[in-house]
N, C-alpha and C positions, 0 to 999 in steps of 0.2 A: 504494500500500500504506500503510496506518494503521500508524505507531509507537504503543505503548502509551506513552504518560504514566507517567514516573517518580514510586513512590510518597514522600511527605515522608519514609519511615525509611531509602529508599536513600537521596535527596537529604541526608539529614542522614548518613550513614554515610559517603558522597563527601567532604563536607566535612570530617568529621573525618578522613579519607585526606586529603586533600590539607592541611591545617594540619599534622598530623603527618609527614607529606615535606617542608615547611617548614622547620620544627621542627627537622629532622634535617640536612638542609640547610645550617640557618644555624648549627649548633652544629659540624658538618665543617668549614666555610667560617672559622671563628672558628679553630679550632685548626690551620689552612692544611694540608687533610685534603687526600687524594682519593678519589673516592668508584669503584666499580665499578657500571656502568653496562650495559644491553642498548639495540643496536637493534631496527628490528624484522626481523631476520633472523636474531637472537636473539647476533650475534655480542657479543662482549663487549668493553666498553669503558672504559677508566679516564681521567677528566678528571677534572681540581682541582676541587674544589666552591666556588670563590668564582666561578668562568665558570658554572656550573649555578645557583646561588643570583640571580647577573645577569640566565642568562634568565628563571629565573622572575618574578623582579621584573618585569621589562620584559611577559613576556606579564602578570601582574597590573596593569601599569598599561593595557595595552592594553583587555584585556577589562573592567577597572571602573574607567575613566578618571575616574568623578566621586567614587570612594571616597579617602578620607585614609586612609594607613595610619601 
């Protein structure tokens, strides 16, 4: 089965979703926040946001290991 190819205005609308979950993230994580959370079971979950802000970091270094942030 053929996936259609995402057009450049979702791809750019992604990317501002994901900076803006950053964003939010790293200003929680700075104020030693916790953030409320879903799995995908939809239960509900409350973790500190500087353990949330970590993974992100870490899958951002994964997935653009040759980016400098």
């Amino acid at each position: 089965m053929n996936t259609p190819e995402i057009s450049p205005f979702i791809k750019r609308l992604l990317e501002g979703v994901r900076k803006a979950n950053y964003k939010m993230v790293k200003a929680a994580a700075a104020e030693n926040r916790s953030l409320v959370l879903g799995d995908d079971k939809g239960k509900v979950i409350i973790r500190p946001a500087i353990e949330v802000l970590k993974e992100l970091e870490e899958k951002h270094k994964r997935t653009n290991p040759k980016e400098i942030t």
